[in-house]
mmCIF file of the N, C-alpha and C atoms, coordinates in Angstrom:
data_MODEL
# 
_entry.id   MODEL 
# 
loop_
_atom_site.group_PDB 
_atom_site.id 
_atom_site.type_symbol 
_atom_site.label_atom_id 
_atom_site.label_alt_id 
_atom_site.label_comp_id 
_atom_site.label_asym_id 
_atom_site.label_entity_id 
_atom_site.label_seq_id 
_atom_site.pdbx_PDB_ins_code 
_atom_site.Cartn_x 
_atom_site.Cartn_y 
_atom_site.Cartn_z 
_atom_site.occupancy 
_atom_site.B_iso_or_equiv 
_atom_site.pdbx_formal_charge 
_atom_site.auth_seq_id 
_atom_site.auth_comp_id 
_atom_site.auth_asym_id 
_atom_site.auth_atom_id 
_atom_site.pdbx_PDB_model_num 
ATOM 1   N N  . UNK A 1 1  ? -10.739 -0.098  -15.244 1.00 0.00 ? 1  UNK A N  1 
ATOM 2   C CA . UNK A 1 1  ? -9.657  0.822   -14.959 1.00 0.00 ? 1  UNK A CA 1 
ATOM 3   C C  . UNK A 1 1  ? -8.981  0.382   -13.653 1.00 0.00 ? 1  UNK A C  1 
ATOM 4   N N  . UNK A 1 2  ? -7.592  -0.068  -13.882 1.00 0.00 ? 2  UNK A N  1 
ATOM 5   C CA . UNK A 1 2  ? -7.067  -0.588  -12.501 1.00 0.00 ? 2  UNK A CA 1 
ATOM 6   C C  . UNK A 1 2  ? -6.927  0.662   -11.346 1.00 0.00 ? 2  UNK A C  1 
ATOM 7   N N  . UNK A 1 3  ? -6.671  0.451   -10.090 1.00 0.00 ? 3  UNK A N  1 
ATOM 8   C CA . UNK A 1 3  ? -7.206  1.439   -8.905  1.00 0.00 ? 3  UNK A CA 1 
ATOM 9   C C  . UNK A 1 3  ? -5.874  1.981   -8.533  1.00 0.00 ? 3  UNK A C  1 
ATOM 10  N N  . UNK A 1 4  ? -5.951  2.809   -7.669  1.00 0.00 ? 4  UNK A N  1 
ATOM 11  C CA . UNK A 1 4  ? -4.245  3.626   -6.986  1.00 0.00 ? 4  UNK A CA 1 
ATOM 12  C C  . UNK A 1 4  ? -3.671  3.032   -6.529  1.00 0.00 ? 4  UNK A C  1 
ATOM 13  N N  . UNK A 1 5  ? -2.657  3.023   -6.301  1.00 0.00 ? 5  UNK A N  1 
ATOM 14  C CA . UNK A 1 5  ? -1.925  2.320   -5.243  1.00 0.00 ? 5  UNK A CA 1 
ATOM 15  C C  . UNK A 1 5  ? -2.338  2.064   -3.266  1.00 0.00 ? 5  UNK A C  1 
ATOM 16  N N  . UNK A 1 6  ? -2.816  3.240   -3.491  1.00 0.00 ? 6  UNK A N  1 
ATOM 17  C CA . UNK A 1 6  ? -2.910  3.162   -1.983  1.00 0.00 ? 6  UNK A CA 1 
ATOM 18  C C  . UNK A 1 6  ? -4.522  2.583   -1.621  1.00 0.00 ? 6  UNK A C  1 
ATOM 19  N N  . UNK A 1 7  ? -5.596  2.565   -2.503  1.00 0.00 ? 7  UNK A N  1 
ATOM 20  C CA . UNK A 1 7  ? -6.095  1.769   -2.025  1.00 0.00 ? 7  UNK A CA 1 
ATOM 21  C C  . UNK A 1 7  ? -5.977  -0.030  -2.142  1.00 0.00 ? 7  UNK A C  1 
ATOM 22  N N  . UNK A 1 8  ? -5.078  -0.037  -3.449  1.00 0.00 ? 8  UNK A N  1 
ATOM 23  C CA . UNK A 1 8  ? -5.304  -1.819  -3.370  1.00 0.00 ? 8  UNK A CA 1 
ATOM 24  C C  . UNK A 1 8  ? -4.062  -2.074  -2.195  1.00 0.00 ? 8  UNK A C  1 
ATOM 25  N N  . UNK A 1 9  ? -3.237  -0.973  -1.152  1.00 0.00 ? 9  UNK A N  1 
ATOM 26  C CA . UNK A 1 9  ? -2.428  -1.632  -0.082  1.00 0.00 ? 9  UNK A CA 1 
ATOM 27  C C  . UNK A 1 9  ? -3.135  -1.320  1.400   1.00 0.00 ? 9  UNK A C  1 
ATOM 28  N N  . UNK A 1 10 ? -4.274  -0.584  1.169   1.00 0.00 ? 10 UNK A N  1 
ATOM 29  C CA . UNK A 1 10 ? -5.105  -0.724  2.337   1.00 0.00 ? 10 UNK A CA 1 
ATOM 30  C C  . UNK A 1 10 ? -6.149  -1.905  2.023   1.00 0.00 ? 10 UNK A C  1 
ATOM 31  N N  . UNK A 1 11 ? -6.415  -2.707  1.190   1.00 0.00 ? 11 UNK A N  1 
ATOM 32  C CA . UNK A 1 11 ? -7.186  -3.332  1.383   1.00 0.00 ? 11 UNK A CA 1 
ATOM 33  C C  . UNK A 1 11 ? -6.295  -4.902  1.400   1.00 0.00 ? 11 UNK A C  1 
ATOM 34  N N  . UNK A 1 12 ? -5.491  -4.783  0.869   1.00 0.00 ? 12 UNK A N  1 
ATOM 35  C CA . UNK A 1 12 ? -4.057  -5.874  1.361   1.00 0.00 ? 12 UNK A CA 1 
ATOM 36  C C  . UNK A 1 12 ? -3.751  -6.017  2.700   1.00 0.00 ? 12 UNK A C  1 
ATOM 37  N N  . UNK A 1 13 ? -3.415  -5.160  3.375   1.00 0.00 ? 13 UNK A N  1 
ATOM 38  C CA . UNK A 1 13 ? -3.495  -5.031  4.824   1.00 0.00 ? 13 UNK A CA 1 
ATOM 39  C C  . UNK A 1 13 ? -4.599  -6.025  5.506   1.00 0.00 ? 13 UNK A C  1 
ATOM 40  N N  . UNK A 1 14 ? -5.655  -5.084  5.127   1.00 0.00 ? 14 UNK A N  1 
ATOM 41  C CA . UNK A 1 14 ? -7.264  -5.557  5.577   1.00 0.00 ? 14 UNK A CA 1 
ATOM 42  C C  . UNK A 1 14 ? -7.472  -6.956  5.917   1.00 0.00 ? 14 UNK A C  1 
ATOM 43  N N  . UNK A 1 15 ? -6.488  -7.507  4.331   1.00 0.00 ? 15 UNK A N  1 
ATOM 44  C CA . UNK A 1 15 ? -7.020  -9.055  4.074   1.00 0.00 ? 15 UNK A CA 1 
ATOM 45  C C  . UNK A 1 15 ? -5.971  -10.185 4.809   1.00 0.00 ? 15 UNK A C  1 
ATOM 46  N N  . UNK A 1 16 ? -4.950  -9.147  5.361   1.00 0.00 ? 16 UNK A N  1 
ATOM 47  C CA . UNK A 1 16 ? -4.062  -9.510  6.524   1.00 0.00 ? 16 UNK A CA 1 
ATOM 48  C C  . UNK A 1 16 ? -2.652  -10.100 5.804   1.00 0.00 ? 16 UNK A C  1 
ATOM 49  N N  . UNK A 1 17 ? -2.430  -9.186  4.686   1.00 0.00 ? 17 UNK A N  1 
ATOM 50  C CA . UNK A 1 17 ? -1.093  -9.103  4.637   1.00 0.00 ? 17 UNK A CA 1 
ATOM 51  C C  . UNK A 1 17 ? -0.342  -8.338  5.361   1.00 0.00 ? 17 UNK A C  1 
ATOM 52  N N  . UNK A 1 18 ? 0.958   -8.656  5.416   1.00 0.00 ? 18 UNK A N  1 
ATOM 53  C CA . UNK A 1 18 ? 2.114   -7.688  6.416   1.00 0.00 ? 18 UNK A CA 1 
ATOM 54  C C  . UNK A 1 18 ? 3.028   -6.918  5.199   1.00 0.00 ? 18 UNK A C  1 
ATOM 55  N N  . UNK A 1 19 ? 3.207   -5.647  5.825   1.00 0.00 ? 19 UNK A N  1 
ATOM 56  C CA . UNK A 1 19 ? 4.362   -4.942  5.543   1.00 0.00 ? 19 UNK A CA 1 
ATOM 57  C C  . UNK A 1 19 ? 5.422   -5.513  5.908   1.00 0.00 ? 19 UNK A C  1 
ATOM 58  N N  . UNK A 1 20 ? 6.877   -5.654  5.212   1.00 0.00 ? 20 UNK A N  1 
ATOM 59  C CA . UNK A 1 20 ? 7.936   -6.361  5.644   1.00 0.00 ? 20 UNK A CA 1 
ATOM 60  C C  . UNK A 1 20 ? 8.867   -5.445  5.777   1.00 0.00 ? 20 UNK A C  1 
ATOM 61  N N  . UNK A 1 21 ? 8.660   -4.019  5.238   1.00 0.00 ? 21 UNK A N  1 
ATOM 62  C CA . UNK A 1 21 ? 9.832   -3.429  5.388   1.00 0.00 ? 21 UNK A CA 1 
ATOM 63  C C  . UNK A 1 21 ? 10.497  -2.707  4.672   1.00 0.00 ? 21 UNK A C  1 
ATOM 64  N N  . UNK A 1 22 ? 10.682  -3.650  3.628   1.00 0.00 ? 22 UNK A N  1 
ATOM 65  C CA . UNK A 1 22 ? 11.865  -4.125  2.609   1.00 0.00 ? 22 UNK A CA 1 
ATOM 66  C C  . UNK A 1 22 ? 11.787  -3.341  1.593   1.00 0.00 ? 22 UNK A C  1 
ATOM 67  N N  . UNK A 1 23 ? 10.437  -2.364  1.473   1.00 0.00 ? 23 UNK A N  1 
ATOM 68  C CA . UNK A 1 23 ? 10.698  -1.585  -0.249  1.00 0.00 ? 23 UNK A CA 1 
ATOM 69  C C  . UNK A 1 23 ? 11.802  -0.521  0.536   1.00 0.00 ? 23 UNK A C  1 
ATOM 70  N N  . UNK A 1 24 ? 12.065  -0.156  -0.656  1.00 0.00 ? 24 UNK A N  1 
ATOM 71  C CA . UNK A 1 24 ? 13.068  1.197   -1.033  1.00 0.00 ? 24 UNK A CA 1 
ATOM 72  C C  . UNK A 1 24 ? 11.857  2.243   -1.921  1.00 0.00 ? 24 UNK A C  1 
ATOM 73  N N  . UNK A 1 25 ? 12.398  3.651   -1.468  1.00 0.00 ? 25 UNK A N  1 
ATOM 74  C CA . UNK A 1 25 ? 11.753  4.402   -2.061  1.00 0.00 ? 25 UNK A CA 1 
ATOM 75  C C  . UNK A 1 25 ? 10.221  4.298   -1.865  1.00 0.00 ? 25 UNK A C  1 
ATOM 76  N N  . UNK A 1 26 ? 9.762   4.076   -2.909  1.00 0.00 ? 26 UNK A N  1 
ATOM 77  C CA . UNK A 1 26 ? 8.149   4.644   -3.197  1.00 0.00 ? 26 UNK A CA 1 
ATOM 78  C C  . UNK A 1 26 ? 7.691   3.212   -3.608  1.00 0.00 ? 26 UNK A C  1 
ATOM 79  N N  . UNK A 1 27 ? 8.392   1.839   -2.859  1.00 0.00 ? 27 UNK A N  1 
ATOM 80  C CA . UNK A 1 27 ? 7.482   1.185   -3.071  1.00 0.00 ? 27 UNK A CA 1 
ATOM 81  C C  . UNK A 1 27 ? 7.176   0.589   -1.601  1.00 0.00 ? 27 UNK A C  1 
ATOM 82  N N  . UNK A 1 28 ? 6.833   -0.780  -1.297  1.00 0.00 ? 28 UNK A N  1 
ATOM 83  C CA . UNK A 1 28 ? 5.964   -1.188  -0.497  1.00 0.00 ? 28 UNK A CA 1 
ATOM 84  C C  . UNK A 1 28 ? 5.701   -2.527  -1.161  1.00 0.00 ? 28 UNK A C  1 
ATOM 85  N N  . UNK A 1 29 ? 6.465   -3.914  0.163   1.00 0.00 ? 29 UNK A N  1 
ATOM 86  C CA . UNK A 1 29 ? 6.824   -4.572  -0.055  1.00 0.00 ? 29 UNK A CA 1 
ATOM 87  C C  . UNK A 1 29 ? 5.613   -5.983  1.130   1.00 0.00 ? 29 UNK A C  1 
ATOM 88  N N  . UNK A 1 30 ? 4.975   -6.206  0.882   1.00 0.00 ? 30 UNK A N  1 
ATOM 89  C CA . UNK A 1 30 ? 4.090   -6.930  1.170   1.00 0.00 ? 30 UNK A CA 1 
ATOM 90  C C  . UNK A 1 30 ? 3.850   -8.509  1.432   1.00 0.00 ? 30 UNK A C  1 
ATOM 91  N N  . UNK A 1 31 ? 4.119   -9.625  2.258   1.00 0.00 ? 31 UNK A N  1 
ATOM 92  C CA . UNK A 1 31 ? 4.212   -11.026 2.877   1.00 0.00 ? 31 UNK A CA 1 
ATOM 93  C C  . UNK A 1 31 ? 2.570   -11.489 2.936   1.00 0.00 ? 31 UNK A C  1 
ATOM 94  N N  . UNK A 1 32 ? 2.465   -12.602 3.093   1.00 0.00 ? 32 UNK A N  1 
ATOM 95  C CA . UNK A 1 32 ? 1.425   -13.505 3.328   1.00 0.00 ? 32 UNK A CA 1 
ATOM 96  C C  . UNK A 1 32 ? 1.727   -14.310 2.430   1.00 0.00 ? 32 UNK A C  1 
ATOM 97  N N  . UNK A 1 33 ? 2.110   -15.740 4.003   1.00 0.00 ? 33 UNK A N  1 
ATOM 98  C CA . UNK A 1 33 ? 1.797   -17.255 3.331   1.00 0.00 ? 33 UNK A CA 1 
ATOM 99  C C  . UNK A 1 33 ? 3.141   -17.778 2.975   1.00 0.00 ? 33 UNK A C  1 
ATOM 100 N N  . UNK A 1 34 ? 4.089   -16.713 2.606   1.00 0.00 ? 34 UNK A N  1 
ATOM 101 C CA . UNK A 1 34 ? 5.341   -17.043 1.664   1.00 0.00 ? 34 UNK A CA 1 
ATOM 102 C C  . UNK A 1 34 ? 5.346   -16.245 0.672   1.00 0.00 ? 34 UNK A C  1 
ATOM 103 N N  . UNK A 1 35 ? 3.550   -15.577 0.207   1.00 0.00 ? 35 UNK A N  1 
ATOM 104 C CA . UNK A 1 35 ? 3.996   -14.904 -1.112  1.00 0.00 ? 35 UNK A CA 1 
ATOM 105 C C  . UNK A 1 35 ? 3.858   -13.710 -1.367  1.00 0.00 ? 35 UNK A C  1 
ATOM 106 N N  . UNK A 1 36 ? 4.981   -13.355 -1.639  1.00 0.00 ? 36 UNK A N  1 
ATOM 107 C CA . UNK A 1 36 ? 5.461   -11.586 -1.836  1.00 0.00 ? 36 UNK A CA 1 
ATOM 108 C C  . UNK A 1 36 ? 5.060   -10.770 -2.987  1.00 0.00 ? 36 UNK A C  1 
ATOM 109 N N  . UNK A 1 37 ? 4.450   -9.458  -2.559  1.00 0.00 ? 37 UNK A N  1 
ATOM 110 C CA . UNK A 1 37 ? 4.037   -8.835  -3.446  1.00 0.00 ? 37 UNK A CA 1 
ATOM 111 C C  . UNK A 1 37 ? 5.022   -7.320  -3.339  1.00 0.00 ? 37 UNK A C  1 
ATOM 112 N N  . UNK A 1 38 ? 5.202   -6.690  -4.348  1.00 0.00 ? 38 UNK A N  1 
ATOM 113 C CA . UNK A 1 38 ? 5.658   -5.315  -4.223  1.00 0.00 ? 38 UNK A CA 1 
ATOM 114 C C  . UNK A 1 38 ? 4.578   -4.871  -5.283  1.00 0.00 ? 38 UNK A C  1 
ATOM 115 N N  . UNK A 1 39 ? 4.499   -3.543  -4.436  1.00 0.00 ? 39 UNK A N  1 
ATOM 116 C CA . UNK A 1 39 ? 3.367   -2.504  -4.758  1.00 0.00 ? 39 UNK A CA 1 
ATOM 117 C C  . UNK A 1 39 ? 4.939   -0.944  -5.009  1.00 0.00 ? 39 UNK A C  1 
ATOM 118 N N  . UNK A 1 40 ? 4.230   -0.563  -5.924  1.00 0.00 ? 40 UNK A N  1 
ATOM 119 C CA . UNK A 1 40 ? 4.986   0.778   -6.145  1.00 0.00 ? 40 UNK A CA 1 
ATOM 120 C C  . UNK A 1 40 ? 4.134   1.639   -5.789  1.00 0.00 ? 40 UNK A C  1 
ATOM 121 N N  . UNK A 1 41 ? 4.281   2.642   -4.965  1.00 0.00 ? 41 UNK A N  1 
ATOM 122 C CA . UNK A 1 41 ? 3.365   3.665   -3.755  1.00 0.00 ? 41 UNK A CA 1 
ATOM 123 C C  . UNK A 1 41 ? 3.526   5.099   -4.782  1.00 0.00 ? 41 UNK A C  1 
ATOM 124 N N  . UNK A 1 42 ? 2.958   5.154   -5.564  1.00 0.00 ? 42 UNK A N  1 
ATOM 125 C CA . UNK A 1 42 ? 2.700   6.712   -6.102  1.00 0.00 ? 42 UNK A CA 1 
ATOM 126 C C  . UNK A 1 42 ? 1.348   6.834   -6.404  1.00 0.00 ? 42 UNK A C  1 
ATOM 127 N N  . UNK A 1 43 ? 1.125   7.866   -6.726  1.00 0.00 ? 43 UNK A N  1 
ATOM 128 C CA . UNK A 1 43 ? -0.446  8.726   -6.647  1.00 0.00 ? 43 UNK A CA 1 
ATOM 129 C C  . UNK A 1 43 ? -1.192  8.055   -8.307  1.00 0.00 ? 43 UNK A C  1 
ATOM 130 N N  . UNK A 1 44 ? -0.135  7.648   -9.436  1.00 0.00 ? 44 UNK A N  1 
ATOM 131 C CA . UNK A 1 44 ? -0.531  7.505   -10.543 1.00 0.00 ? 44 UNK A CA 1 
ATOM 132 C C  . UNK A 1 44 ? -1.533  5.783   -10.244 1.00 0.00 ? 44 UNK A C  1 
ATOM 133 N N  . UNK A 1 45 ? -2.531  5.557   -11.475 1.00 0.00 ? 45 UNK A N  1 
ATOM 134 C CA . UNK A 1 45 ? -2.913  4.081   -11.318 1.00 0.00 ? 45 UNK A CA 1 
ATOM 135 C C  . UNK A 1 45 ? -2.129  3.090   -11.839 1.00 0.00 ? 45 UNK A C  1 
ATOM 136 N N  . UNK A 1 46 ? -2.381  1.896   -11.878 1.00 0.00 ? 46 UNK A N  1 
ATOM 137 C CA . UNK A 1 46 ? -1.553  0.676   -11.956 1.00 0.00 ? 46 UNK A CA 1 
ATOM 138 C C  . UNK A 1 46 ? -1.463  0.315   -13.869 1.00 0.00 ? 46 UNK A C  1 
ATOM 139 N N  . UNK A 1 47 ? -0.381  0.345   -14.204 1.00 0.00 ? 47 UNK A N  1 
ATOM 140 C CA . UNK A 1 47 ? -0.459  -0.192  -15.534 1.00 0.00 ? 47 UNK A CA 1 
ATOM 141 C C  . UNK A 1 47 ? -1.185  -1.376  -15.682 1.00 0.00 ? 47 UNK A C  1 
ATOM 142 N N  . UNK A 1 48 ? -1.854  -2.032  -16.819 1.00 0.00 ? 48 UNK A N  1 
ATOM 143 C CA . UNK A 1 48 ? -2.758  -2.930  -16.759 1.00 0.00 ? 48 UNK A CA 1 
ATOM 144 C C  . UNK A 1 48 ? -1.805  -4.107  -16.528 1.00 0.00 ? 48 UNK A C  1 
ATOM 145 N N  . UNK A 1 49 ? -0.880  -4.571  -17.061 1.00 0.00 ? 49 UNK A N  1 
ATOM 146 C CA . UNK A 1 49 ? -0.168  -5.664  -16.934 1.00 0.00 ? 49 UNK A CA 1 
ATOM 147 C C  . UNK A 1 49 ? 0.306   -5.686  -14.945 1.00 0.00 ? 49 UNK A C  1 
ATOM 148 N N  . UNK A 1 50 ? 0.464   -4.559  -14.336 1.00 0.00 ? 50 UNK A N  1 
ATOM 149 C CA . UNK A 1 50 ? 1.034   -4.771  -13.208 1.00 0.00 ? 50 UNK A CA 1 
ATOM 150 C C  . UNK A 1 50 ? 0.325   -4.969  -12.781 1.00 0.00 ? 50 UNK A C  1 
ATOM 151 N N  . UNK A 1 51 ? -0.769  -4.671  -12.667 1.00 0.00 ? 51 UNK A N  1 
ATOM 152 C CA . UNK A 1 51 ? -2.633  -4.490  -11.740 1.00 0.00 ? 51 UNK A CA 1 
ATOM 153 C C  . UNK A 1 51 ? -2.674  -6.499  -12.244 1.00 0.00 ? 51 UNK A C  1 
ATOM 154 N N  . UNK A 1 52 ? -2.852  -7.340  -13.295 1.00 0.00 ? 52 UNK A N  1 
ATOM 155 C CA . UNK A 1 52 ? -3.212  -8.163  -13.521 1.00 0.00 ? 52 UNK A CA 1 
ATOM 156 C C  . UNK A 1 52 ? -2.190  -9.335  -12.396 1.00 0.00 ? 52 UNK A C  1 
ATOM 157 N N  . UNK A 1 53 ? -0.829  -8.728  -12.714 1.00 0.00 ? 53 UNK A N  1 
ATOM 158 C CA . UNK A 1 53 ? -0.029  -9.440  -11.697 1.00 0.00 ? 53 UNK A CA 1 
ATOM 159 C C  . UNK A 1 53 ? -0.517  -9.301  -10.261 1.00 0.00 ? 53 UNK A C  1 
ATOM 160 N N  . UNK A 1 54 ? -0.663  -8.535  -9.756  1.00 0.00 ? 54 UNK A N  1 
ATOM 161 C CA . UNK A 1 54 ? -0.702  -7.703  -8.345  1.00 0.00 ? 54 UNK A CA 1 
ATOM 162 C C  . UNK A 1 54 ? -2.028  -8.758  -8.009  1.00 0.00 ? 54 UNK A C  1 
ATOM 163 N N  . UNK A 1 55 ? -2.713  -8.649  -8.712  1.00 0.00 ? 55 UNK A N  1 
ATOM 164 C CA . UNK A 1 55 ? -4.423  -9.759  -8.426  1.00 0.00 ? 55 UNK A CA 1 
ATOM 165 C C  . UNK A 1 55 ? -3.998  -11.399 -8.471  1.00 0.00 ? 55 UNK A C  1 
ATOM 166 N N  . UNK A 1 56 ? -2.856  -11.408 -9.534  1.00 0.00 ? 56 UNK A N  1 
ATOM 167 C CA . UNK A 1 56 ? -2.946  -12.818 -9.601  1.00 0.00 ? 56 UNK A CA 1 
ATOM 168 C C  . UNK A 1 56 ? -2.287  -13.539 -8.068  1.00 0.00 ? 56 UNK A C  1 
ATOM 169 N N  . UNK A 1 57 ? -1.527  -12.912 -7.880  1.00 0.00 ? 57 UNK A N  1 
ATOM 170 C CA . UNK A 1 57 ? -0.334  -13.028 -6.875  1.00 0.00 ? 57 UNK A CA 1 
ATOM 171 C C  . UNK A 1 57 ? -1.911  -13.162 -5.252  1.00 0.00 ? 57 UNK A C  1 
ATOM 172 N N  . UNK A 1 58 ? -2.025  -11.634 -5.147  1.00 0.00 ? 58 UNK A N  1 
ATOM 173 C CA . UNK A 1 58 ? -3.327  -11.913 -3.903  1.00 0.00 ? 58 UNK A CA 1 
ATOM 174 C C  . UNK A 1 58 ? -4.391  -12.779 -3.930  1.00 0.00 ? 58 UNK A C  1 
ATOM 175 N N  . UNK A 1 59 ? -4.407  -13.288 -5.158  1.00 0.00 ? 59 UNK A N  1 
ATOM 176 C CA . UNK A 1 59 ? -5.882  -14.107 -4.967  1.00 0.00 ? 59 UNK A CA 1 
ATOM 177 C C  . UNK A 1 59 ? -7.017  -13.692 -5.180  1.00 0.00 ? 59 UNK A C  1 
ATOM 178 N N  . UNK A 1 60 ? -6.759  -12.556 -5.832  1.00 0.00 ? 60 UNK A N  1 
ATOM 179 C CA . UNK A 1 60 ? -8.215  -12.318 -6.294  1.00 0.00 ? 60 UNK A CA 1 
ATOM 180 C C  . UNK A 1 60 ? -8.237  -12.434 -7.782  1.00 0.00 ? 60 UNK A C  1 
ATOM 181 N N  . UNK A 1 61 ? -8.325  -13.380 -8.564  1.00 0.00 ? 61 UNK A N  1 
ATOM 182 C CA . UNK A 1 61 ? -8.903  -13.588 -9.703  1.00 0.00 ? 61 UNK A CA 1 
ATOM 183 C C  . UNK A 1 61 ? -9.184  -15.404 -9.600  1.00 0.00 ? 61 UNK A C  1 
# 
């Protein structure tokens, strides 16, 4: 079951990505290295296809 939003962007942080700024609204727009992630910041969990992106992109798979 993929996780909330707000914990996979506290643990993004953690792993020493930066906030850039740049979302609009309810998302949350994320740097390291060159490579950019956007996170959409609501209370619901991650559709499976976005959660699979979101990992591939950080490095964890």
């Amino acid at each position: 079951m993929p996780p909330k939003p707000s914990k996979v962007y506290r643990r993004l942080l953690k792993e020493g990505w930066r906030d850039s700024g740049l979302g609009k609204g309810s998302h949350r727009v994320l740097t390291k290295n060159g490579v950019t992630i956007t996170i959409p910041y609501h209370a619901r969990e991650f559709k499976k296809g976005l959660w699979e992106t979101i990992k591939k992109r950080a490095g964890w798979r």
